[in-house]
Each structure stands twice: as C-alpha cells, then as structure tokens.
C-alpha positions as CSV (number, residue, x, y, z in Angstrom):
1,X,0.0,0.0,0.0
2,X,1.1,3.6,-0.8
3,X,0.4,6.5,1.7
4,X,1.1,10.0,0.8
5,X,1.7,11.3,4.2
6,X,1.0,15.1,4.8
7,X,2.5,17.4,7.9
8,X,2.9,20.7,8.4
9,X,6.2,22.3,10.6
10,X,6.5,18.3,11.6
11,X,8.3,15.3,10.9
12,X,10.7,14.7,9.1
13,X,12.4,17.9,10.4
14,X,11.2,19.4,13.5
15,X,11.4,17.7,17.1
16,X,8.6,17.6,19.3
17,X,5.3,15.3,19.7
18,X,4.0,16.1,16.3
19,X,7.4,14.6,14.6
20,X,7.5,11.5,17.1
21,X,4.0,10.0,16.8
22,X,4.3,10.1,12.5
23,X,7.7,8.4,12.7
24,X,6.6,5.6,15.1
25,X,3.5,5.2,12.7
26,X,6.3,5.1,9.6
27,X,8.7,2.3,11.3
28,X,5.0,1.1,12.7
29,X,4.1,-0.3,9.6
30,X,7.3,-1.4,7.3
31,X,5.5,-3.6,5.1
32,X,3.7,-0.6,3.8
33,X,5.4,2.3,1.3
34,X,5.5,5.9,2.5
35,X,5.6,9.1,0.6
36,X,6.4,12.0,2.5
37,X,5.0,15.8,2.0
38,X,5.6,18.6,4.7
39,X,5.1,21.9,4.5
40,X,7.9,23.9,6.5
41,X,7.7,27.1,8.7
42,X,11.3,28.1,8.7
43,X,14.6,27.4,7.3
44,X,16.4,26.0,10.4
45,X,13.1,23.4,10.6
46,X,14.8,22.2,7.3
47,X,17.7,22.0,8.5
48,X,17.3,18.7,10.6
49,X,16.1,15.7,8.9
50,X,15.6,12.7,10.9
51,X,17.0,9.5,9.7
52,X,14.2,7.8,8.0
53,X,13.7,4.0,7.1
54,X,13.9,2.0,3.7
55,X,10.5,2.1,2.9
56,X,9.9,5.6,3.0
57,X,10.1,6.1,-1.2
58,X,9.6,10.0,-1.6
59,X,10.2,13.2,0.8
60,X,9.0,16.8,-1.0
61,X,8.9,19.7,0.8
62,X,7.6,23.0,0.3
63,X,8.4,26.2,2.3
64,X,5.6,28.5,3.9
65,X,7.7,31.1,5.4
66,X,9.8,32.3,2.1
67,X,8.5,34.4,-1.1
68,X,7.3,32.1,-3.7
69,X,7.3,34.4,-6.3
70,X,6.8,32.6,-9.5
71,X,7.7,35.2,-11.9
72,X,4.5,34.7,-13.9
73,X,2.1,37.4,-15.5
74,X,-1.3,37.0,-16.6
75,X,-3.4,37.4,-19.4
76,X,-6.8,39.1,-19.3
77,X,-8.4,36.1,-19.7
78,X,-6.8,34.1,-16.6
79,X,-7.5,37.7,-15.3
80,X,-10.6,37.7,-15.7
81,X,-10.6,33.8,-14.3
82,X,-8.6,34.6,-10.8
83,X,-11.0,37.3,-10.1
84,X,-14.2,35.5,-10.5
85,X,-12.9,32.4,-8.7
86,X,-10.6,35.0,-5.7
87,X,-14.3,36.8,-5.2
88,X,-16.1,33.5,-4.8
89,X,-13.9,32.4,-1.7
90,X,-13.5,35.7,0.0
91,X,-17.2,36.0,-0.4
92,X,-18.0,32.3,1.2
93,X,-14.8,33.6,3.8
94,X,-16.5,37.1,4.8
95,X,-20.0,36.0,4.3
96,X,-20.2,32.1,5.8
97,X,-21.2,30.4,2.6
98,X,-19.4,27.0,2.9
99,X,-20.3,26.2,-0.6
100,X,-19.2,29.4,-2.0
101,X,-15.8,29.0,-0.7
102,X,-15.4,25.7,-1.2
103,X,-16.3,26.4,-5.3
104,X,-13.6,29.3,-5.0
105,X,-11.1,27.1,-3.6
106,X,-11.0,24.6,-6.2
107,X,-11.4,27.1,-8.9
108,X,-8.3,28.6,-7.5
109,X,-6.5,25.0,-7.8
110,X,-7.5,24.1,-11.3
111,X,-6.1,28.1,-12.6
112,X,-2.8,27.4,-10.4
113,X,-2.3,23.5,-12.2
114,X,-2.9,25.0,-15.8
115,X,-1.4,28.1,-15.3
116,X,1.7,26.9,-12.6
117,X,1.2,29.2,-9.2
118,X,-1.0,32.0,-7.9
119,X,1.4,34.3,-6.2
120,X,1.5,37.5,-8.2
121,X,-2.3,37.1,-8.6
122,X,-2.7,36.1,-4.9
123,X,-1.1,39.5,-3.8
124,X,-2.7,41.7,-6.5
125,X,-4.0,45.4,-6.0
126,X,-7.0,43.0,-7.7
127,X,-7.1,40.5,-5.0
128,X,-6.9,43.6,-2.0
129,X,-10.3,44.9,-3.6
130,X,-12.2,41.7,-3.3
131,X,-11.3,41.5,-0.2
132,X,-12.6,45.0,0.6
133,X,-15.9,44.4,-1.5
134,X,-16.0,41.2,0.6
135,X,-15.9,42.9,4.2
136,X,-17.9,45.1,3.0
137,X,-20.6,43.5,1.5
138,X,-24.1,43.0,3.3
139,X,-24.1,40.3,5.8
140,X,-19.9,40.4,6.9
141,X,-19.1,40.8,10.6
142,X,-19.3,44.0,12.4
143,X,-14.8,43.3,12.7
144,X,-14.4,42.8,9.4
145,X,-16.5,45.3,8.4
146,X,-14.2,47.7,10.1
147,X,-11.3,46.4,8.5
148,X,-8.5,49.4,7.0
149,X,-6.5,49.0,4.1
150,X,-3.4,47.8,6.5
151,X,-5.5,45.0,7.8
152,X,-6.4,43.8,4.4
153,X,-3.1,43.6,2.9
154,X,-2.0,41.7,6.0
155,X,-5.0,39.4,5.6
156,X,-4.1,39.1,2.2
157,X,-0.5,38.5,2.7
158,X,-1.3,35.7,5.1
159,X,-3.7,34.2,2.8
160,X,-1.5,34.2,0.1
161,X,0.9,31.8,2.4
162,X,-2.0,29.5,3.6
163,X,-3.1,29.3,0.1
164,X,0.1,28.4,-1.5
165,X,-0.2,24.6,-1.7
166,X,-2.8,25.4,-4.2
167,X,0.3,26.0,-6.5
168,X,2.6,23.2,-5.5
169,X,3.9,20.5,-8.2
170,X,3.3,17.7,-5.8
171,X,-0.4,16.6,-7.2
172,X,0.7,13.7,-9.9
173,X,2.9,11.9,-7.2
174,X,0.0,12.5,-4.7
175,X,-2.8,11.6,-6.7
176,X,-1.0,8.0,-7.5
177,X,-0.9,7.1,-3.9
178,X,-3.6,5.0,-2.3
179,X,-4.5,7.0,0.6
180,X,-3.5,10.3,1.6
181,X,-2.8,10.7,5.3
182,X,-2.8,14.2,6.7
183,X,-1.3,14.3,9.9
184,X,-3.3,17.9,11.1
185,X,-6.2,19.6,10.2
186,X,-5.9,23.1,8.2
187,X,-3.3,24.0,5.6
188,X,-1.2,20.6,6.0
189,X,-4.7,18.7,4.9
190,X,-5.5,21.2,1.9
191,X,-3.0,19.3,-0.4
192,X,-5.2,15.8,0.9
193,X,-8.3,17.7,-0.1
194,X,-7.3,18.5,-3.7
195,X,-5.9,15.1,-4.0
196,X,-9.7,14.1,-2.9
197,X,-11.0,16.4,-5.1
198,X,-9.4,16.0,-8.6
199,X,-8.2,12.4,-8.1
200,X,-10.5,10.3,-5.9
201,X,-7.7,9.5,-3.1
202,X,-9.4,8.5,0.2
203,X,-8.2,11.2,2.5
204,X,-8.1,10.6,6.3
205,X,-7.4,13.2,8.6
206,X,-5.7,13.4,11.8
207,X,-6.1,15.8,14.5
208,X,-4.4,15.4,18.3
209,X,-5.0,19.6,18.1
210,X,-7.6,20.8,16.6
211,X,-5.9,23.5,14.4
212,X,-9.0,25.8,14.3
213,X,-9.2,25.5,18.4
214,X,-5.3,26.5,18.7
215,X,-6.0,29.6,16.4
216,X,-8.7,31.1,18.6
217,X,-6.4,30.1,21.9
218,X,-3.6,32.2,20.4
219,X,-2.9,32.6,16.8
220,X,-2.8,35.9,15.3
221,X,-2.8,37.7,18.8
222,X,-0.2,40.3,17.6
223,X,-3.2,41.4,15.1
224,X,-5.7,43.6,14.8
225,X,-9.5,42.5,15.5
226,X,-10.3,42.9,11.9
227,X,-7.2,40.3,10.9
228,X,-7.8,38.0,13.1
229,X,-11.7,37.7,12.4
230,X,-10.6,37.3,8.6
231,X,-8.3,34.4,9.7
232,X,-11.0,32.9,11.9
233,X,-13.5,33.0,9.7
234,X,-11.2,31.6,6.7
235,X,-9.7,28.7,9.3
236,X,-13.6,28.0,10.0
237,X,-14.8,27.8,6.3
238,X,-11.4,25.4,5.8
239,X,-12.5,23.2,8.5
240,X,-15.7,22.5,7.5
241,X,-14.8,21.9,4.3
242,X,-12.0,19.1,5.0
243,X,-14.5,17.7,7.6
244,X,-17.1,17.6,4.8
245,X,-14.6,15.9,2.6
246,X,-12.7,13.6,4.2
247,X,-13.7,10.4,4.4
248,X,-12.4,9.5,7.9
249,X,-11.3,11.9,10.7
250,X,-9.2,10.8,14.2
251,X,-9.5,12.9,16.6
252,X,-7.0,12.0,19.4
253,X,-9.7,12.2,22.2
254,X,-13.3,12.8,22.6
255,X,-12.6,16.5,23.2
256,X,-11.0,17.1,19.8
257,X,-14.0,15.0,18.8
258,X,-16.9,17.8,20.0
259,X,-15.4,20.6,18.1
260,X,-15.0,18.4,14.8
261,X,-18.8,17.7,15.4
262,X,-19.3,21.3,16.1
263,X,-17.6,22.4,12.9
264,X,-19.8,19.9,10.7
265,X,-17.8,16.4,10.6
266,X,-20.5,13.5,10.3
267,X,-20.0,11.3,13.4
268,X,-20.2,7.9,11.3
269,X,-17.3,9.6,9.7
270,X,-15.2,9.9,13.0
271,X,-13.3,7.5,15.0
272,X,-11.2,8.1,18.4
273,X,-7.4,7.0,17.9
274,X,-5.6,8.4,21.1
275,X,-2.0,8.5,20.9
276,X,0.5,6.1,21.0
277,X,3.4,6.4,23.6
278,X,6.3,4.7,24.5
279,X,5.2,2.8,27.7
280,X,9.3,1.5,27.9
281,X,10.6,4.7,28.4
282,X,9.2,4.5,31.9
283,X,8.7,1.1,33.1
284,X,11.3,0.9,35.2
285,X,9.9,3.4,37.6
286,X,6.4,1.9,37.0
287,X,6.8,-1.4,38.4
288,X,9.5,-0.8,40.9
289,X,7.8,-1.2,44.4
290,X,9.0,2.4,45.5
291,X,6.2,4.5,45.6
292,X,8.5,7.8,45.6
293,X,8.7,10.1,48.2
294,X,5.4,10.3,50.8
295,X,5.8,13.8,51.2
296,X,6.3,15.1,47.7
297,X,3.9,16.4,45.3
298,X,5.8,16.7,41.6
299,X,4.9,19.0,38.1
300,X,5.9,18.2,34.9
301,X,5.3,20.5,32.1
302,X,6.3,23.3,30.1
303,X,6.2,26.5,32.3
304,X,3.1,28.7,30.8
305,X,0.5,30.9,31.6
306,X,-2.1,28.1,30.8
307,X,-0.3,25.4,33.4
308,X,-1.5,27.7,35.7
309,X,1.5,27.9,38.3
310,X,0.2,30.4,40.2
311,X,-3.1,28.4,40.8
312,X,-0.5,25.2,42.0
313,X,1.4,27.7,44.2
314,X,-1.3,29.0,46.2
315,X,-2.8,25.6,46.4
316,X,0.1,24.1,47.7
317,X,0.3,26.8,50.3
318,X,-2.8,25.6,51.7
319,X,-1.3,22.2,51.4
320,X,1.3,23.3,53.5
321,X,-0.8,24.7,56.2
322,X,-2.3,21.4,57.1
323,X,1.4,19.3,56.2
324,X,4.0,21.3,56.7
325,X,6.6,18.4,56.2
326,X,4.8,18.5,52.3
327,X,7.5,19.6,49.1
328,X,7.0,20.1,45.5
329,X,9.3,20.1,43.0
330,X,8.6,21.7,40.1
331,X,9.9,20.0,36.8
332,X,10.2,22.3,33.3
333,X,10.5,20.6,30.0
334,X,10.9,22.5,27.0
335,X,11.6,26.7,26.6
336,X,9.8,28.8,29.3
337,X,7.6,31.2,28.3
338,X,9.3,34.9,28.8
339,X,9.0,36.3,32.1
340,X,6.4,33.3,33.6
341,X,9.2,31.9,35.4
342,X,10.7,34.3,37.2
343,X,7.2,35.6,37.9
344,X,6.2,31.8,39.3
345,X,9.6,32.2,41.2
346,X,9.4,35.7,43.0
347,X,5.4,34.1,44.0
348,X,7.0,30.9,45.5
349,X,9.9,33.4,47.4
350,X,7.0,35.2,48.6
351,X,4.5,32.1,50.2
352,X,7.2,30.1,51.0
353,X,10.2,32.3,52.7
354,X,13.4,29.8,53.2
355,X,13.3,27.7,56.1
356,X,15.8,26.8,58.5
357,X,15.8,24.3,61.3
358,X,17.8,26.4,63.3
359,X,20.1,29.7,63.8
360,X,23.2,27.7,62.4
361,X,21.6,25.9,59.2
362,X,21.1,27.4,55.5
363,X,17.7,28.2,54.6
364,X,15.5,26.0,52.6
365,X,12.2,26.7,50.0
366,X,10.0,23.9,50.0
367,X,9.1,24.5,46.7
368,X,12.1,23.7,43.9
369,X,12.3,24.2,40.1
370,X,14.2,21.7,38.0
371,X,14.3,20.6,34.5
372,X,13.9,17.5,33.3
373,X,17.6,16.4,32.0
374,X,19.3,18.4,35.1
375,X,21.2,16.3,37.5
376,X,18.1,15.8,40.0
377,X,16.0,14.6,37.1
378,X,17.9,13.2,34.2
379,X,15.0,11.5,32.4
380,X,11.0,12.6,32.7
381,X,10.9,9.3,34.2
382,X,13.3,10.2,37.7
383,X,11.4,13.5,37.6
384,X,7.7,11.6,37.9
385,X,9.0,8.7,40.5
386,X,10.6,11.8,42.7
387,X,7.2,11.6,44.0
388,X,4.2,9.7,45.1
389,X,1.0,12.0,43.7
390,X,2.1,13.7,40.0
391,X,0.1,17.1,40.0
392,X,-1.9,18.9,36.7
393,X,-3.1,22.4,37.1
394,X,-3.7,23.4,34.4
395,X,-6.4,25.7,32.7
396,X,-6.1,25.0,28.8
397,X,-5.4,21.6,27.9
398,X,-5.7,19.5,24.9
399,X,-4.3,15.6,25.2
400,X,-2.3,15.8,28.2
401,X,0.5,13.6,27.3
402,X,2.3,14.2,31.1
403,X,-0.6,12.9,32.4
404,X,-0.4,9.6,30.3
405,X,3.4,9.4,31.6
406,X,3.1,9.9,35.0
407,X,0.3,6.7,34.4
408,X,2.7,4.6,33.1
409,X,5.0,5.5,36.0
410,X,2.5,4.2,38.6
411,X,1.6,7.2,40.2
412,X,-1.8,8.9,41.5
413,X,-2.9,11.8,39.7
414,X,-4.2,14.7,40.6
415,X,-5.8,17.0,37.4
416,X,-7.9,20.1,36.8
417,X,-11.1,19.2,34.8
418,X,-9.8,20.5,31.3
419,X,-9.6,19.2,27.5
420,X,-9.5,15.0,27.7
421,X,-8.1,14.7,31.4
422,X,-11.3,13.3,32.6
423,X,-11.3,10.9,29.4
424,X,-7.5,10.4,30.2
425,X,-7.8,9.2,33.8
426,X,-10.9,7.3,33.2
427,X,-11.7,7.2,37.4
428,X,-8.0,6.2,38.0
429,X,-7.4,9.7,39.7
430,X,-8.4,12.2,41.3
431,X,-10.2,15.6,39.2
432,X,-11.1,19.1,40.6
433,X,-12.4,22.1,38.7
434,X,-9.8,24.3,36.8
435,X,-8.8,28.0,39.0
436,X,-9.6,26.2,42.3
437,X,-6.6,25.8,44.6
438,X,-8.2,25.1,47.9
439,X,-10.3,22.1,45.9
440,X,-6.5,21.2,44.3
441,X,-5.7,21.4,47.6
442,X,-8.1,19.0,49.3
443,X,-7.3,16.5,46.7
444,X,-3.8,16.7,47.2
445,X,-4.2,16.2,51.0
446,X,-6.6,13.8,50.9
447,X,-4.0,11.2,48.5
448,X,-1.0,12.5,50.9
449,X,-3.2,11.4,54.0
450,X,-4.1,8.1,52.8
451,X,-0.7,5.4,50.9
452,X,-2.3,3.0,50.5
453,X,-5.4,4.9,48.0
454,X,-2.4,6.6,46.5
455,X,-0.8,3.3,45.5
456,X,-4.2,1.8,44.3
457,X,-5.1,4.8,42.3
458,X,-1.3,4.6,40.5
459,X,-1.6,0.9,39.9
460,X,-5.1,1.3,38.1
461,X,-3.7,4.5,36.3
462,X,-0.9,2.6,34.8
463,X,-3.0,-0.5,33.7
464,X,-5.7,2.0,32.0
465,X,-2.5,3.9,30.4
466,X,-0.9,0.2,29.2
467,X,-4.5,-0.6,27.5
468,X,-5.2,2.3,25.5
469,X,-1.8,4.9,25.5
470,X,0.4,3.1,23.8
471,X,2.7,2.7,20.5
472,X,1.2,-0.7,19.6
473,X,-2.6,0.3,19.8
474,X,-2.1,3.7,17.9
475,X,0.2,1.7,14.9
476,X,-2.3,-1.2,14.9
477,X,-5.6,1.1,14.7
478,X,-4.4,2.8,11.7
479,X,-3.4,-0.1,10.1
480,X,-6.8,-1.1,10.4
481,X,-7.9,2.3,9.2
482,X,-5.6,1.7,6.2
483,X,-7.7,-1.7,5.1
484,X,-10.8,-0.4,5.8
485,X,-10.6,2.7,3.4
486,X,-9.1,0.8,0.6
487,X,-12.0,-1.8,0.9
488,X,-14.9,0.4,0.4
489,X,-13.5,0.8,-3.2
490,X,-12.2,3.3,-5.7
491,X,-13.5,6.7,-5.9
492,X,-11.2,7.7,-8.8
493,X,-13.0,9.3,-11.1
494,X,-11.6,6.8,-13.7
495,X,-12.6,4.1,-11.6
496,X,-9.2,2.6,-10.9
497,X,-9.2,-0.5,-8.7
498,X,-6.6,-0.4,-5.8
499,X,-3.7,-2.6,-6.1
500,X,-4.7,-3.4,-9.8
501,X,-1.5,-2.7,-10.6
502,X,1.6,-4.6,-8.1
503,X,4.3,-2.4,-6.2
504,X,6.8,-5.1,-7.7
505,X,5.7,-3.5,-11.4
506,X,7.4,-0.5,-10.6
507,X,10.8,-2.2,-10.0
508,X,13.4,-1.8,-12.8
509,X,13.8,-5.2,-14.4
510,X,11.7,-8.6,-15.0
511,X,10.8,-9.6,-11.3
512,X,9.5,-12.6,-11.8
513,X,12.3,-14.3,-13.5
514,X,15.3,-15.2,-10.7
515,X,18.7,-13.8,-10.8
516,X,20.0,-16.9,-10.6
517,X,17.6,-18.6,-13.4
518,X,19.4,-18.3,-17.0
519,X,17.5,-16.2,-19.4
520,X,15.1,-17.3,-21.5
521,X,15.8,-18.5,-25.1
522,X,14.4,-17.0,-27.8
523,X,11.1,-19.4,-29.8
524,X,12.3,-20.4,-33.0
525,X,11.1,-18.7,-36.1
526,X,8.2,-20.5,-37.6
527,X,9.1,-22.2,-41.1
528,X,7.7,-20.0,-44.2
C-alpha cells in the first residue's frame, strides 16, 4: 500500500510530539510504502532531517515562510478567471457560505495546475479589492466590516501563504498514492483535499490539536480585530470543508472529537485514535515497588500561563498549612515562556520564605524548580518517580500527554477538569475544577493522607494507560484504518481499482524471472 503522508512544521524535520507519533507510525508499519509531504515554517526546521527508514520512497517539501514568487504574468483572460474564482472564496470567507468557498477554492486550484502558481495574482491590488468588497458586503461581521487597508493587505499577505499549496507540483505523485494521510487539520490537509477532489484518493485526517481551536487560543494575537476575524473565519470555512470531505477523521480524544462535530464532521465519519506512547521509556519506575517520596507532590510540564502555576502555588500553600513536612518540586520541560518563570519564582519566594531548622543551618524553599535532563532529574521518568502524587493544574489543555506518563510510572494523579483529562484518567485519579486551589488542595491532602489509596489509584492509572496509550494500539488502529478505506473501493474518477497494478511493477527489471535462473531462449522462427 502507498500513503502519501501530509505534515505541516513536523516530521521529518522538527522535534517535538507532532514529529515522534508520524515516525513511530512510519517504522509502525514497514510492510507498507511511504511518501512524505511537509510543508515547513522556517529554514532552520529544514535544517534537521531525521534519519528515516527503507521504505519511506519520496520526501517533498515546500516552504511556507519564504516568497514564492513565481515570476509569472497573466493574461486578461486568466485575469478575468482569478477574479471570478478569488471573489467566490472571500465572499464564502466574509460572508459564511461553505459552498461558495469551497467552489472558490477549487477554482483557484484548477487556474494554479494550468497556469503553474497564484502568487503575483494572490497579492494583487486585484485581490486587496475583493477583499474589501467582501468585508464590505451586506451580511460580513461588524470586525471585518471595520477592517483598513493595512488590515487587508495583512490578511491578504497571510492568505497568500495558507493558500500556496494550491500552486505546489506535488499533485501527480500525490494523486498516484492510495491514501493520503494528513497528519493535522488546516493548511497541512488542503493538499489531501485536492488530491480528494481531482483524483478520488481517500483522504483521512488526523487531528491530536484541533488547528482551528489552537488559532482562537492564540494565533494571530499580535493582530488587529479585523485580521484576526478574517483568519478565523477563513480557518472556519477550511475546516468544515476538509471535515465535509474527508472520508475519515481521528480525533486523538473525545474533546478534539466535540469541536469536529461542532464544525460539521458526520459522526459515522469519526473515529477516536488516542495517541501512541512509548510505555518502555518509563517502566522501570512503573513497576518498581517504590512509591516515591510520601511527602512530595511533583509537576511536569512546560512552564506557561495556561499550566497555571500560580493556581498550584497557592494551592500548595494551603497544602502546606495542614502538612508542613509536604514539598513540590517543580519540573520544566521544554523553553519557558518569557517572564512566567521568574514571575512563578518571586510568588514561591514570597508564600514560602526559606526555612531553617535552626540559627546555624542554611535556609531552605519547599518549593524547587528543575528541569527534566538536570542532574536531579535526568530522564521525565526520575522526575515523575521523585514523588508519590504527579500534580496537573492546568487551565487550557488538549491531550495531556504528562498525564499519560506519569500513568505509566504508577503514580496517582491529581488534574484540573480541562480538555480530555477526565477521558485520560478514566476514574484512575483524582479531578477538581480548573482556577480552584483550595479544591486542588483537598485533593492533594486527601491522596497525601491516605498510601495505601495513592498506590491503588497509580496501579489502576498505569494498567488503564498500558490498554489504550500506547505505540502498539495507535500503529495497529491505523493499520486497520488503512484496510478499511481501501475496501470500500475506488472513488477515482476513472474508476481505478486499488492494487490493480503490483508495487513489484514499478521495479526496474523482469521480477519474476530469478537472478540466478538463466535467461530465457528465444522461440524459433516458424518455417515460411
């Protein structure tokens, strides 16, 4: 089988979760032929490749973050064509009409394969005044109706860049392929969709963050209202239209789920594939019979506004009020976000002045903060076992993946009620409502108070995380997937049958005769 896989700012190049769960699918499945197509967000992304296996048979990339200026000019008549088409989508963009935009969009796809790219036509004075026209039209948004010219050149210099697969020379390879496999949702699926759309490849669409849920958390927050209505509403109209298309979506939980449902996607078209995780990584800590320290509570995560470290700080000094002996150590993975640090420190200076035991011994903060790699904690793995109850505060939350590994470590869990962590823990821990310390709090105290719940609660959590968190389950359920799209049959619209044609035809040479067999003799002329 042949999968055109399709990522955006991910694997091969960049590090992260996004790059790790596609390349344990890839080596998941070596008896199946992968073609790679990423769309890149900077040159130093491109600068790392990870090593990838045999039976990976084609990388392309293309860049989003550098001018693609084509060099082309137009005739009046492809003009004439761009306009009609480029006020189609803007209108379906500015006004809601799905099926507008969607007939814009693949007008716009059809002029960029005859003609060869959209750029100089994508950032014509043409293309600035349908957008005006557009946000100005009857039935726009009061915030895009009060959009200047600055905010619509922005919008159309953004545009332009989510548009530009449109003009890529990827779609023979892609359309050749037996399914397309787009490992997000937004612009990394649009070359999927018009492989859908003009070839008939099943397209199936992954989504552990919902791409059109992380732009209204934070995307575009450096721009105006106007611009970032524009970009909602165009991120909207392309969500509904890949979830209209596709003919399978996987959400990673049931809260990526709602908001596909939300945004149109049929449910008998949706199917929950959590992610897969490498269980080994921490098995030693699981099932040692250490239980970590009694008296340490222990954080793991990137250190951001939406982990909500000041909520954990104030909650553990009410922790601390009715067990003073109590610590927590505080574990950063990944790059801070600027100033929340030293802000989270200068709090904990504050509630928790250094202690001494007496006049002659240094003082000591109950509360530390470590990173995960330092010489406390040189693997996530020490950093979750330094404790016996793992603690998740936070207020905005999508999969949380920390919680999954302090599972497979065997401890209890305590976890605000955000994103999947109720789905996550599955009655294995304990949950408390998001911006509540003194309910953290309780919680906390009340697993601190009582081992032997603590060690039940961690046992549970880790055989819940072995069932349904790991490597093996997410490989084998797309396998599955795999099958299951090929056997509802061909929707090419030249009615190709899949596998009619063998992936040993396309090796150079006569594969069915043996090197070792000697070649054939010619048949003897017939007698005249």
């Amino acid at each position: 089988m042949r999968i055109g896989l399709l990522t955006e700012g991910g694997y091969p190049y960049a590090t992260g979760e996004a790059r790790l769960w596609c390349d344990r699918l890839v080596r998941g499945l070596p008896h199946h032929e992968f073609e790679l197509y990423a769309l890149s967000r900077s040159a130093e992304q491109e600068r790392g490749r990870v090593p990838l296996p045999e039976h990976v048979t084609r990388v392309r990339t293309a860049p989003l973050w550098a001018p693609a200026d084509d060099g082309r000019t137009y005739c009046r008549r492809e003009r004439k064509r761009f306009a009609a088409c480029f006020k189609e989508l803007v209108h379906g963009i500015c006004g809601g009409d799905p099926g507008s935009f969607a007939a814009g969009l693949y007008g716009l796809a059809e002029l960029a394969a005859e003609q060869g790219g959209l750029y100089a036509a994508l950032r014509s004075e043409a293309a600035v005044r349908a957008v005006e026209s557009a946000c100005r039209a009857p039935g726009a948004g009061r915030s895009v109706q009060a959009a200047r010219v600055a905010d619509l050149l922005e919008f159309v210099d953004e545009l332009e860049r989510m548009l530009r697969p449109l003009s890529l020379d990827w779609y023979e390879e892609l359309g050749a392929v037996d399914i397309c496999h787009a490992a997000a949702g937004g612009v990394a699926a649009l070359p999927g969709l018009l492989a859908k759309r003009f070839f008939g490849v099943p397209l199936l669409v992954t989504e552990y963050g919902v791409r059109l849920r992380a732009h209204y958390l934070g995307n575009g927050t450096g721009a105006t209202p106007a611009v970032r209505a524009l970009l909602a509403a165009f991120h909207t109209r392309l969500a509904g239209e890949i979830y209209d298309r596709a003919d399978l979506l996987t959400p990673g939980n049931a809260h990526a789920r709602r908001w596909q449902e939300r945004c149109g996607a049929a449910r008998d078209r949706v199917r929950t594939v959590h992610p897969g995780m490498e269980a080994d990584r921490f098995a030693t800590v699981g099932e040692a019979a250490d239980c970590g320290d009694p008296d340490t509570l222990v954080w793991v995560g990137r250190t951001e506004p939406a982990k909500d470290l000041v909520g954990l700080l104030h909650a553990f000094a009410e922790v601390r009020r009715a067990a003073p002996q109590t610590r927590l150590r505080i574990f950063a993975t990944g790059e801070a976000a600027p100033g929340y640090l030293a802000d989270c420190r200068s709090l904990a200076a504050q509630l928790f002045p250094d202690e001494a035991a007496d006049a002659v011994t240094a003082g000591e903060n109950p509360v530390t903060f470590e990173e995960v790699g330092g010489p406390e904690a040189p693997s996530p793995a020490e950093a979750y076992g330094a404790g016996r109850v793992v603690v998740l505060s936070s207020v905005v939350e999508g999969f949380p993946g920390t919680l999954v590994e302090a599972m497979f470590c065997g401890r209890a869990t305590v976890s605000t009620d955000v994103g999947a962590v109720r789905e996550v823990i599955g009655g294995t821990g304990l949950v408390v409502p998001p911006r509540n310390p003194r309910a953290l709090a309780d919680a906390c105290l009340s697993l601190l108070g009582d081992p032997e719940r603590a060690q039940r609660l961690g046992a549970a959590g880790r055989a819940r995380a072995l069932e349904l968190f790991t490597v093996e389950q997410n490989v084998a359920a797309f396998q599955e997937i795999y099958l299951r799209l090929l056997a509802r049959g061909s929707a090419r619209p030249d009615g190709e049958v899949p596998f009619a044609q063998p992936p040993e035809a396309r090796v150079p040479g006569h594969w069915t005769t043996p090197t070792w067999a000697p070649a054939p003799h010619p048949a003897p002329e017939a007698a005249v």
